[in-house]
PDB file of N, CA, C and O in Angstrom:
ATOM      1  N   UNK A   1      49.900 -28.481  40.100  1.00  0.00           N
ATOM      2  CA  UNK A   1      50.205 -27.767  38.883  1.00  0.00           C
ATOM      3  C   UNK A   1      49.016 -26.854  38.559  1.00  0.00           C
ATOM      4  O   UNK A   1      47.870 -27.299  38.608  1.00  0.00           O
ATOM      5  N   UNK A   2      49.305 -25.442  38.193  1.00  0.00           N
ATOM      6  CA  UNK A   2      48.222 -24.744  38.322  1.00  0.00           C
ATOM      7  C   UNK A   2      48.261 -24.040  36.838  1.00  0.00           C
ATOM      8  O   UNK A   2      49.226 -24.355  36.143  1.00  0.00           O
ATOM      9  N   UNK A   3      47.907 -23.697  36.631  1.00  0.00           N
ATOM     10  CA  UNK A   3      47.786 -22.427  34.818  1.00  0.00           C
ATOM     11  C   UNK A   3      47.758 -21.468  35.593  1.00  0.00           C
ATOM     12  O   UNK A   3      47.185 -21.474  36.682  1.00  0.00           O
ATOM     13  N   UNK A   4      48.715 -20.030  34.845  1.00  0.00           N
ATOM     14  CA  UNK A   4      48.653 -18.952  35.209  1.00  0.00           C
ATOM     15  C   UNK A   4      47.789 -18.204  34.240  1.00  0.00           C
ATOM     16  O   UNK A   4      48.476 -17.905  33.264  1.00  0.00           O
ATOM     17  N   UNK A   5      46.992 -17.933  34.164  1.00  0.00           N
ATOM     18  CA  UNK A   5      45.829 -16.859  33.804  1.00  0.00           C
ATOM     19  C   UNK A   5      45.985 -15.819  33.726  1.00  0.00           C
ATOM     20  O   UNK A   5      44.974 -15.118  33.772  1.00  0.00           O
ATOM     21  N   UNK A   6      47.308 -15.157  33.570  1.00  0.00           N
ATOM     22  CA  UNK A   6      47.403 -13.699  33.784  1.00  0.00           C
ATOM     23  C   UNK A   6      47.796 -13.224  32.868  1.00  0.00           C
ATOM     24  O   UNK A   6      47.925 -12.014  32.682  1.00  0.00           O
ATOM     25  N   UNK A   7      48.176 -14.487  31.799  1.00  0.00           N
ATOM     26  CA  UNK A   7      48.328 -14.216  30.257  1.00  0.00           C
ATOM     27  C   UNK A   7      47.421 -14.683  29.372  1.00  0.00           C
ATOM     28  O   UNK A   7      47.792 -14.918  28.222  1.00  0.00           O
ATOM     29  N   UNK A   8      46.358 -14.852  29.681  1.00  0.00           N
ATOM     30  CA  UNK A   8      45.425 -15.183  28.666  1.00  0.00           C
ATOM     31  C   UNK A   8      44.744 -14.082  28.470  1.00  0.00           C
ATOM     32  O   UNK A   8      44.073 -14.366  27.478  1.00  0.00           O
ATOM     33  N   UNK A   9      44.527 -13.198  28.718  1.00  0.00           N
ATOM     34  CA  UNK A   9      43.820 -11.887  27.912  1.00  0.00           C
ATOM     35  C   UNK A   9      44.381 -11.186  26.990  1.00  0.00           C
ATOM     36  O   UNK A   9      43.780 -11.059  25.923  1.00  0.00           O
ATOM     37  N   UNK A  10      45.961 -10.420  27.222  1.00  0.00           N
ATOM     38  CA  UNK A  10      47.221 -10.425  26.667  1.00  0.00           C
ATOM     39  C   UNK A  10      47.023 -11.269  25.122  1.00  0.00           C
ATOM     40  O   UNK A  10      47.243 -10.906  23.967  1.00  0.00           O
ATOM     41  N   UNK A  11      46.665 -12.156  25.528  1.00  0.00           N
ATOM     42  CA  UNK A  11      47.660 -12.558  24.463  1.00  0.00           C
ATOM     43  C   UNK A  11      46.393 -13.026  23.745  1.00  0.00           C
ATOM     44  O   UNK A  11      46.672 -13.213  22.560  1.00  0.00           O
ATOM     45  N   UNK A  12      44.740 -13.361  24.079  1.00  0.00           N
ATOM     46  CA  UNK A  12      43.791 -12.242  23.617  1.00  0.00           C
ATOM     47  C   UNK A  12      43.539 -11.258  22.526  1.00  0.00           C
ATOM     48  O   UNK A  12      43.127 -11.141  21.372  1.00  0.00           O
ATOM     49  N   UNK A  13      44.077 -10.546  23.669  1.00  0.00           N
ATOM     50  CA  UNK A  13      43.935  -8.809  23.108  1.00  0.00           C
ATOM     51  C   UNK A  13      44.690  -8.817  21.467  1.00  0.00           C
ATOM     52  O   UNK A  13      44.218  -8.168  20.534  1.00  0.00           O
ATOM     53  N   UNK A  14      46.215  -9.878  21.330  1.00  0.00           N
ATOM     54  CA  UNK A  14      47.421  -9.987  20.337  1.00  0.00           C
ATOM     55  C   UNK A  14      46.211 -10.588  19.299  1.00  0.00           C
ATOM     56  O   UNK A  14      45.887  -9.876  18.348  1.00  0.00           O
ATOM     57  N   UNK A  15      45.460 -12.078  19.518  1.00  0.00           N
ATOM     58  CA  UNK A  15      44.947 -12.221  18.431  1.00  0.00           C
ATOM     59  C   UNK A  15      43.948 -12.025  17.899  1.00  0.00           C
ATOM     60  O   UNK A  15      43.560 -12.565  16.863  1.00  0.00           O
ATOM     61  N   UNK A  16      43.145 -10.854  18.832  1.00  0.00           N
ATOM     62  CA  UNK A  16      42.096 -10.081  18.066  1.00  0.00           C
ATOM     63  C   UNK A  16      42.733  -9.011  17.141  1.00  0.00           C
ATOM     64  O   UNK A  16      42.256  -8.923  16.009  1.00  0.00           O
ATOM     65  N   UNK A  17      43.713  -8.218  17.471  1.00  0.00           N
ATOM     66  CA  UNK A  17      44.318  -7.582  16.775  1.00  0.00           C
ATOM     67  C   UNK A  17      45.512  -8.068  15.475  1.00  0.00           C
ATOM     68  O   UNK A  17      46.232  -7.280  14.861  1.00  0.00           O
ATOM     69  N   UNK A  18      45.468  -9.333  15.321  1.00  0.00           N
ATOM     70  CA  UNK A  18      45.882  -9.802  14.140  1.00  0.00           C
ATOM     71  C   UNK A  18      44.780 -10.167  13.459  1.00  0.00           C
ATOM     72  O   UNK A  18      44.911 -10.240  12.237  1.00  0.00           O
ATOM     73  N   UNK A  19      43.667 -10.429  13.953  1.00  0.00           N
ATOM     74  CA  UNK A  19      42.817 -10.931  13.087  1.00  0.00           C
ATOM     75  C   UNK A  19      42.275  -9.244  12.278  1.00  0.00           C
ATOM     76  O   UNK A  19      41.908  -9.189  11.104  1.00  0.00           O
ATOM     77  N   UNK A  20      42.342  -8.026  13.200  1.00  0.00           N
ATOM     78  CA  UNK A  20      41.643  -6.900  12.353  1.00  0.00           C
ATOM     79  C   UNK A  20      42.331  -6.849  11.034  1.00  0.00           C
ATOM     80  O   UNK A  20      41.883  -6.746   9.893  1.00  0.00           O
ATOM     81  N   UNK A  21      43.706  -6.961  11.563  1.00  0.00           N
ATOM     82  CA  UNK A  21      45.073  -6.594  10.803  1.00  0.00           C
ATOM     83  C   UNK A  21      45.138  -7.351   9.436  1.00  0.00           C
ATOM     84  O   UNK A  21      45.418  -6.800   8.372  1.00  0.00           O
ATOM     85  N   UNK A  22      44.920  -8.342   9.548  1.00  0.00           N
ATOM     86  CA  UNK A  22      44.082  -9.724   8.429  1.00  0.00           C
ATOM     87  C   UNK A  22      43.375  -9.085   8.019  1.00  0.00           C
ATOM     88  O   UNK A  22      43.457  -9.252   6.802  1.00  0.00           O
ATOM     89  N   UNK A  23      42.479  -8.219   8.274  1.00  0.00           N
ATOM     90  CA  UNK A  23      40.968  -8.013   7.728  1.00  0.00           C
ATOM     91  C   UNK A  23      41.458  -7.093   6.368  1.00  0.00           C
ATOM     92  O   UNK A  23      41.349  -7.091   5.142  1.00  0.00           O
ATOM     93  N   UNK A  24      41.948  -6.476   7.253  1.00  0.00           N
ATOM     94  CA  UNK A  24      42.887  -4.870   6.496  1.00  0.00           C
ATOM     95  C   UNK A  24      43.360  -5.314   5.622  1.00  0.00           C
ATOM     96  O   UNK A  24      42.734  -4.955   4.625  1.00  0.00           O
ATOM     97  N   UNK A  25      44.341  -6.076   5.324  1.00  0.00           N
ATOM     98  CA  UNK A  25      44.966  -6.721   4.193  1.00  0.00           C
ATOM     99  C   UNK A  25      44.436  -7.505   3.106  1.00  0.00           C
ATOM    100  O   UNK A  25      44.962  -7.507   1.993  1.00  0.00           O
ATOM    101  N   UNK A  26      43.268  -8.262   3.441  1.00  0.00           N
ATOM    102  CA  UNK A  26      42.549  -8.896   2.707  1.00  0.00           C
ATOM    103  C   UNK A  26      41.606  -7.583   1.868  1.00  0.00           C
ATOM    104  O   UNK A  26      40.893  -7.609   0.864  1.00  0.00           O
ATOM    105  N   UNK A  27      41.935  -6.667   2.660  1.00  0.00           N
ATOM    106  CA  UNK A  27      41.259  -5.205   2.194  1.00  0.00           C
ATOM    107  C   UNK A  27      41.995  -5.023   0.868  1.00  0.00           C
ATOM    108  O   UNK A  27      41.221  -5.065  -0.088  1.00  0.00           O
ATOM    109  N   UNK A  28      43.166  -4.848   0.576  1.00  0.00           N
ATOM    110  CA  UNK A  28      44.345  -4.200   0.181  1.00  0.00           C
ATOM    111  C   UNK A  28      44.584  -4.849  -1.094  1.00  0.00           C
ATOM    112  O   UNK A  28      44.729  -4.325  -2.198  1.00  0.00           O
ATOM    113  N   UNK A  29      44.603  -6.128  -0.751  1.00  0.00           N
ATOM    114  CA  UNK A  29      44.782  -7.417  -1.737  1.00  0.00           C
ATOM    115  C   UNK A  29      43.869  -7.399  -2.494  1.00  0.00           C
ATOM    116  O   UNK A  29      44.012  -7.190  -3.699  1.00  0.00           O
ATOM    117  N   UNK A  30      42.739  -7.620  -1.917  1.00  0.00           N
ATOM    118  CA  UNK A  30      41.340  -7.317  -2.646  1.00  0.00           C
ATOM    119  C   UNK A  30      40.949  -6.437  -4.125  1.00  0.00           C
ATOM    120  O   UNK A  30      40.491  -6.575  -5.260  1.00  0.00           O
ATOM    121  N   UNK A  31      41.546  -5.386  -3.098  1.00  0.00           N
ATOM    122  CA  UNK A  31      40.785  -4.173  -3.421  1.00  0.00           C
ATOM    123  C   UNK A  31      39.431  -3.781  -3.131  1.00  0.00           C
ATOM    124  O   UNK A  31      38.907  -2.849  -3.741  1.00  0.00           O
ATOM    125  N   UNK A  32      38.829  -4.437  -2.234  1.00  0.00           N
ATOM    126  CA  UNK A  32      37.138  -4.909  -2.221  1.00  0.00           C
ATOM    127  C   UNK A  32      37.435  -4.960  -0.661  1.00  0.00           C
ATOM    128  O   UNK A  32      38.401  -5.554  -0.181  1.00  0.00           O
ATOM    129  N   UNK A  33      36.366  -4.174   0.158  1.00  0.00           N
ATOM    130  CA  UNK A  33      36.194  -4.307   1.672  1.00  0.00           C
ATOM    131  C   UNK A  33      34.075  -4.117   1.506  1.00  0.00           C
ATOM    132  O   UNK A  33      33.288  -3.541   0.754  1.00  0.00           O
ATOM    133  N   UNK A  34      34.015  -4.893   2.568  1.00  0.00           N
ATOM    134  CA  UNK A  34      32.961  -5.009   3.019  1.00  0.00           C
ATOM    135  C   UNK A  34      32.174  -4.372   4.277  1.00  0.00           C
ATOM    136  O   UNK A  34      32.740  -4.836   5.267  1.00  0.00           O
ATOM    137  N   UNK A  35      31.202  -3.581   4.661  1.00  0.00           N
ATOM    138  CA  UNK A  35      31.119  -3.175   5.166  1.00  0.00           C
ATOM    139  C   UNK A  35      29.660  -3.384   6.025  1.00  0.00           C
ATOM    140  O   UNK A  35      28.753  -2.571   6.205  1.00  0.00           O
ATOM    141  N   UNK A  36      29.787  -4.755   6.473  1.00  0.00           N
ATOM    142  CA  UNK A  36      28.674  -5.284   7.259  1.00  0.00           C
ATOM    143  C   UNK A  36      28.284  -4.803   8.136  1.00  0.00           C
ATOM    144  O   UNK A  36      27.162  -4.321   7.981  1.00  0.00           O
ATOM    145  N   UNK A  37      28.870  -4.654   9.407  1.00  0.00           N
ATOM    146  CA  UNK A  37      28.603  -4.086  10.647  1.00  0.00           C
ATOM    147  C   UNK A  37      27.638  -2.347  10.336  1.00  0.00           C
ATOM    148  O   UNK A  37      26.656  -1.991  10.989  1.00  0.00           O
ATOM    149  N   UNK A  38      28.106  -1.772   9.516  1.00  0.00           N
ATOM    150  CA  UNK A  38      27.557  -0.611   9.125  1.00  0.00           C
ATOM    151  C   UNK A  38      26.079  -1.002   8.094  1.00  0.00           C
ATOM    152  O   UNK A  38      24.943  -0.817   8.532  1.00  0.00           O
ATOM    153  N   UNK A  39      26.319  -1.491   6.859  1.00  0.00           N
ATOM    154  CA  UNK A  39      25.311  -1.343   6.573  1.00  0.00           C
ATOM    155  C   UNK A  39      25.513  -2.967   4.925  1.00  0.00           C
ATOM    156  O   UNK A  39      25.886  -2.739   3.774  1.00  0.00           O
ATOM    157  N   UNK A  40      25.240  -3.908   5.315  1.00  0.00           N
ATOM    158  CA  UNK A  40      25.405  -5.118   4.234  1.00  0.00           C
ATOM    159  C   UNK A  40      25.368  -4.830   2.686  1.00  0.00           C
ATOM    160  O   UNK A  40      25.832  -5.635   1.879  1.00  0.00           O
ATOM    161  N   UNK A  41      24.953  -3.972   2.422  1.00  0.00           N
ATOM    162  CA  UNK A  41      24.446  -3.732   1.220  1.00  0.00           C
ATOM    163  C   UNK A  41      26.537  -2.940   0.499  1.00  0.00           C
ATOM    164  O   UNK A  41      27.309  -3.225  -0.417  1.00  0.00           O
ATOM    165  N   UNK A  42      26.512  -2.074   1.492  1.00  0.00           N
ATOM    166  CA  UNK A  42      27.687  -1.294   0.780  1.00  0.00           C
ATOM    167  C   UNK A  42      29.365  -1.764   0.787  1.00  0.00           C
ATOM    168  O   UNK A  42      30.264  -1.774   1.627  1.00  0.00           O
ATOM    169  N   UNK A  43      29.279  -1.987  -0.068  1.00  0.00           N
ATOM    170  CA  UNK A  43      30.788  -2.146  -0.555  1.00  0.00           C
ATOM    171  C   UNK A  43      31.909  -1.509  -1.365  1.00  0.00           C
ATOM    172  O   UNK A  43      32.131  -1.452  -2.575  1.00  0.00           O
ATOM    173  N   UNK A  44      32.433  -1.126  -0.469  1.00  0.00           N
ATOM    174  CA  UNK A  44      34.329  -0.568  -1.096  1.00  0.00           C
ATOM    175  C   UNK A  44      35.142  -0.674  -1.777  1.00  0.00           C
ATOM    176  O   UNK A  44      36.067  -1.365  -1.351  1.00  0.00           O
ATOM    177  N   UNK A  45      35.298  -0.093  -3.173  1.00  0.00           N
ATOM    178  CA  UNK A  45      35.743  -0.779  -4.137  1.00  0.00           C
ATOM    179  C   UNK A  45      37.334  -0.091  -4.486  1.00  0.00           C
ATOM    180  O   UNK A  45      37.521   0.982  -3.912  1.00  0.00           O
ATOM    181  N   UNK A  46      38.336  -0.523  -5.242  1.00  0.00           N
ATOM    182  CA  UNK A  46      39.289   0.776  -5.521  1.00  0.00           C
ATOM    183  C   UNK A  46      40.072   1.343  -4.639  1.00  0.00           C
ATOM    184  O   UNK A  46      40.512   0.932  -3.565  1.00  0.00           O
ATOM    185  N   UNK A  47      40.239   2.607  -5.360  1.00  0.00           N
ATOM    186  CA  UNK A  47      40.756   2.917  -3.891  1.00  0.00           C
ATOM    187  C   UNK A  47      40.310   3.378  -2.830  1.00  0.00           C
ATOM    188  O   UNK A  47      41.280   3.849  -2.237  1.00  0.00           O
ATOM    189  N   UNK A  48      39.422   3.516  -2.252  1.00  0.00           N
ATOM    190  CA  UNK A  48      38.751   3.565  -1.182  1.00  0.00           C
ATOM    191  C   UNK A  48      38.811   2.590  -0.150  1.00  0.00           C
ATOM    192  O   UNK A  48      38.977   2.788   1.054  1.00  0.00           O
ATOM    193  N   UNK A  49      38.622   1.276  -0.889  1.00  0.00           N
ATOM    194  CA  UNK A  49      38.910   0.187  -0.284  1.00  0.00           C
ATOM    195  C   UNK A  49      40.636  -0.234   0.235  1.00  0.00           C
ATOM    196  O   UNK A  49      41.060  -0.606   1.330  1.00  0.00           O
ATOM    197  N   UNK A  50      41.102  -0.068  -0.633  1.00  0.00           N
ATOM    198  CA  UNK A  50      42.753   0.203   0.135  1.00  0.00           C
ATOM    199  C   UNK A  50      43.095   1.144   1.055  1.00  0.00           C
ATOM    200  O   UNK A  50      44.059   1.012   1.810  1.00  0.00           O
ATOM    201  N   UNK A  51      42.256   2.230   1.038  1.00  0.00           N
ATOM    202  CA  UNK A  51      42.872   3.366   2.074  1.00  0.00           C
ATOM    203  C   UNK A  51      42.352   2.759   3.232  1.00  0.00           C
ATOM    204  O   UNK A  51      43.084   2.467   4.177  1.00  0.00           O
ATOM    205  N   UNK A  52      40.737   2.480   3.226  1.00  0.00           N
ATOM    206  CA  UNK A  52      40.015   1.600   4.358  1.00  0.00           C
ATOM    207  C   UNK A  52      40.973   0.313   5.085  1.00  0.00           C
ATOM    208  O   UNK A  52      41.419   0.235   6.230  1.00  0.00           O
ATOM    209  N   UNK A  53      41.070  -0.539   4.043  1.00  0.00           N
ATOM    210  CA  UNK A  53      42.346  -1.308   4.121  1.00  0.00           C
ATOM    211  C   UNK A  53      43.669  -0.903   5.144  1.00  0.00           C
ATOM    212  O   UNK A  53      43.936  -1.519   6.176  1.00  0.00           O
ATOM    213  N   UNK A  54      44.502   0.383   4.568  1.00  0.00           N
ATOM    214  CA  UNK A  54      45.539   0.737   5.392  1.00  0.00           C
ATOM    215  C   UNK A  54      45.191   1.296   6.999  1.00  0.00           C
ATOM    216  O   UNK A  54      45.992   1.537   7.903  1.00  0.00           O
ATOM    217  N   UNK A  55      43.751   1.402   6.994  1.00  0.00           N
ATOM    218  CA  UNK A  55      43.390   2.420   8.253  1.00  0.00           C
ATOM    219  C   UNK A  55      43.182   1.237   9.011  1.00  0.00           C
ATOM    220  O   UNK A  55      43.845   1.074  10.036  1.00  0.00           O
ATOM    221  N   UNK A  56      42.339   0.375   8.641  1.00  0.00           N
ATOM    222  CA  UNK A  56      41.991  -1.009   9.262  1.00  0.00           C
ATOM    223  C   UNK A  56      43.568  -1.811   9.897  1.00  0.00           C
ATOM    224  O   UNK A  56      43.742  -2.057  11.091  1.00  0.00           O
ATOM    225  N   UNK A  57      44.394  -2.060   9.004  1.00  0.00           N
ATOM    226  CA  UNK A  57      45.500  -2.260   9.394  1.00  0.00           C
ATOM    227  C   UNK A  57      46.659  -1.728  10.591  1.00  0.00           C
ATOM    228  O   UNK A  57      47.382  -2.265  11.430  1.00  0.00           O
ATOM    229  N   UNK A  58      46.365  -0.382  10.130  1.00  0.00           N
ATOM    230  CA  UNK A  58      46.782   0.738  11.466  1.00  0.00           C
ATOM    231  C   UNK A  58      46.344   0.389  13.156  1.00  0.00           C
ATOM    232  O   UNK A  58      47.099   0.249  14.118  1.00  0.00           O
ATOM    233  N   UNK A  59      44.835   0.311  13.095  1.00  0.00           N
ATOM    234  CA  UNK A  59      44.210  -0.428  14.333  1.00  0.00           C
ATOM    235  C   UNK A  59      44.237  -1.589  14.809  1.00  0.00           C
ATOM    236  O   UNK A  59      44.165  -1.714  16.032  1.00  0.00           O
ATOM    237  N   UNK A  60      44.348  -2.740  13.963  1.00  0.00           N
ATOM    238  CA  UNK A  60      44.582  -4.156  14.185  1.00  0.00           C
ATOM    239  C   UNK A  60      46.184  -3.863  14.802  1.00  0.00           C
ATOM    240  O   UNK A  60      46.305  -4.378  15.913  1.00  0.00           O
ATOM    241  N   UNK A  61      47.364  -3.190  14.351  1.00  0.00           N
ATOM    242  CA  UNK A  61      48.671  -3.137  15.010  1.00  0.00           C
ATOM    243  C   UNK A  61      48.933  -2.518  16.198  1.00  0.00           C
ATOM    244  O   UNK A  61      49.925  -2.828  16.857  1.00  0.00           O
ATOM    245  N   UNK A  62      47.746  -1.230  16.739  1.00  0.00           N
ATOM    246  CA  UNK A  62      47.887  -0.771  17.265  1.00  0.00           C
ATOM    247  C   UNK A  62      47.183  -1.654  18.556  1.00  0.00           C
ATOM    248  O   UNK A  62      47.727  -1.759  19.655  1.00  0.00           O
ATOM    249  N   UNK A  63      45.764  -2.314  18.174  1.00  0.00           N
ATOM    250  CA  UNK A  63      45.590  -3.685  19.020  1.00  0.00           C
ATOM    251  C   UNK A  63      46.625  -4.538  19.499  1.00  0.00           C
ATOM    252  O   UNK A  63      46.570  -4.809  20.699  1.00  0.00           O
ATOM    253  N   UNK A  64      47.458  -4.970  18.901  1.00  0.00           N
ATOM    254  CA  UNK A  64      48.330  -5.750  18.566  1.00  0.00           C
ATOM    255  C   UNK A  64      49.597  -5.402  19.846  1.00  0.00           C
ATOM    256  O   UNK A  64      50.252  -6.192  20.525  1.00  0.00           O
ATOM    257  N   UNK A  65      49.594  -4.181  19.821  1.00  0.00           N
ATOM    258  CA  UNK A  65      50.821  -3.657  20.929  1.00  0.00           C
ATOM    259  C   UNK A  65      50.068  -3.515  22.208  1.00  0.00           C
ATOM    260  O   UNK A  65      50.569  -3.998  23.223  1.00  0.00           O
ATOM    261  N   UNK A  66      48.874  -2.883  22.270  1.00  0.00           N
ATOM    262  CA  UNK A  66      48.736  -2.947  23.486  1.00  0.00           C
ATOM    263  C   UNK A  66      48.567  -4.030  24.334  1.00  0.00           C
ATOM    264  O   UNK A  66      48.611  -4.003  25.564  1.00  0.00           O
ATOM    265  N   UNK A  67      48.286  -5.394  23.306  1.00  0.00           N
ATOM    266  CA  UNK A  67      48.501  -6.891  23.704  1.00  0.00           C
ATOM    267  C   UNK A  67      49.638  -7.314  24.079  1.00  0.00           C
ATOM    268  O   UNK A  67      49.683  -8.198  24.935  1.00  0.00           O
ATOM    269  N   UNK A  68      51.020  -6.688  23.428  1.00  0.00           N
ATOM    270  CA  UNK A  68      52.410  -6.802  23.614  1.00  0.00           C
ATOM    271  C   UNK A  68      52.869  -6.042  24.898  1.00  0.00           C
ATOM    272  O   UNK A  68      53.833  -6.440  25.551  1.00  0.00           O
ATOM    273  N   UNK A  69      52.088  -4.845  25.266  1.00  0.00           N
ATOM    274  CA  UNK A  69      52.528  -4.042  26.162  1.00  0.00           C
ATOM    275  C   UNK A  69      52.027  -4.895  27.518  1.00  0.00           C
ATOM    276  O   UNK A  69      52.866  -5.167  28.378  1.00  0.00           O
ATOM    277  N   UNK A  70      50.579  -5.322  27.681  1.00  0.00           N
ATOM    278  CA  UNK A  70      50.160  -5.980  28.655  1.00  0.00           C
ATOM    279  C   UNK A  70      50.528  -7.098  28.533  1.00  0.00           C
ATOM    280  O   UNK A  70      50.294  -7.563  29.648  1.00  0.00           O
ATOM    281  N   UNK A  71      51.072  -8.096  27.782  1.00  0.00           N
ATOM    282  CA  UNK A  71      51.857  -9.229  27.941  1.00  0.00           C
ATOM    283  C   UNK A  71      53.860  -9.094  28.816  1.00  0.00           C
ATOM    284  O   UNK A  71      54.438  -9.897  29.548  1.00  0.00           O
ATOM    285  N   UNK A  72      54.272  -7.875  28.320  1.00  0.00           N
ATOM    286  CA  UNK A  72      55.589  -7.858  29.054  1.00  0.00           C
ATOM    287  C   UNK A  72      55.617  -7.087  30.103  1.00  0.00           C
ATOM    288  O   UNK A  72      56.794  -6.832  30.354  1.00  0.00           O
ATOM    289  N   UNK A  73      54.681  -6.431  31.076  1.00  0.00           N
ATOM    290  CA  UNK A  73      54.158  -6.117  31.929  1.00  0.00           C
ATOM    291  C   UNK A  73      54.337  -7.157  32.875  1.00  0.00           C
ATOM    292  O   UNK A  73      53.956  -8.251  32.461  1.00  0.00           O
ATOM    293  N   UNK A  74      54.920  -7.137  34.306  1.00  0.00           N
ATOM    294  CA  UNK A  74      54.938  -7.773  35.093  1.00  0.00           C
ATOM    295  C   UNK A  74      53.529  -7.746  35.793  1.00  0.00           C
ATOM    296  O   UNK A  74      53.317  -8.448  36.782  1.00  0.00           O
TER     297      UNK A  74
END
C-alpha cells in the first residue's frame, strides 16, 4: 500500500489560498487589517481596510483555483 503524493501540493496550494482568503475577510468584518509583513506599526482602518480586504480576498481565490486546476489535472 503506497500514498500517492501527487496530490499533496494541490491541495497545498487550496489551503494556503483559503487561509489568504480568511485573512481578507477577517479584513472586511473587521474593518481593521494589519499590515505586518510591510511595516508592524501601520494599520488599516475603514475603508481602506475593506478595499485591502476585497483585494486580499481576490488573491486567496485566485490561489485557490490554481490549487483546483492542479488538483483535476491528470
Amino acid at each position: 500500500m503506497s500514498f500517492n503524493f501527487q496530490f499533496l501540493l494541490p491541495v497545498g496550494i487550496i489551503l494556503v489560498g483559503l487561509f489568504v482568503a480568511s485573512v481578507g475577510y477577517e479584513a472586511i468584518k473587521n474593518k481593521r487589517m494589519r499590515l505586518m509583513p510591510i511595516n508592524r506599526e501601520e494599520v488599516l482602518d475603514g475603508d481602506a481596510a475593506v478595499k485591502a480586504g476585497k483585494q486580499t480576498i481576490a488573491v486567496g481565490l485566485v490561489i485557490t483555483a490554481v490549487g483546483l486546476i492542479f488538483l483535476l489535472l491528470p
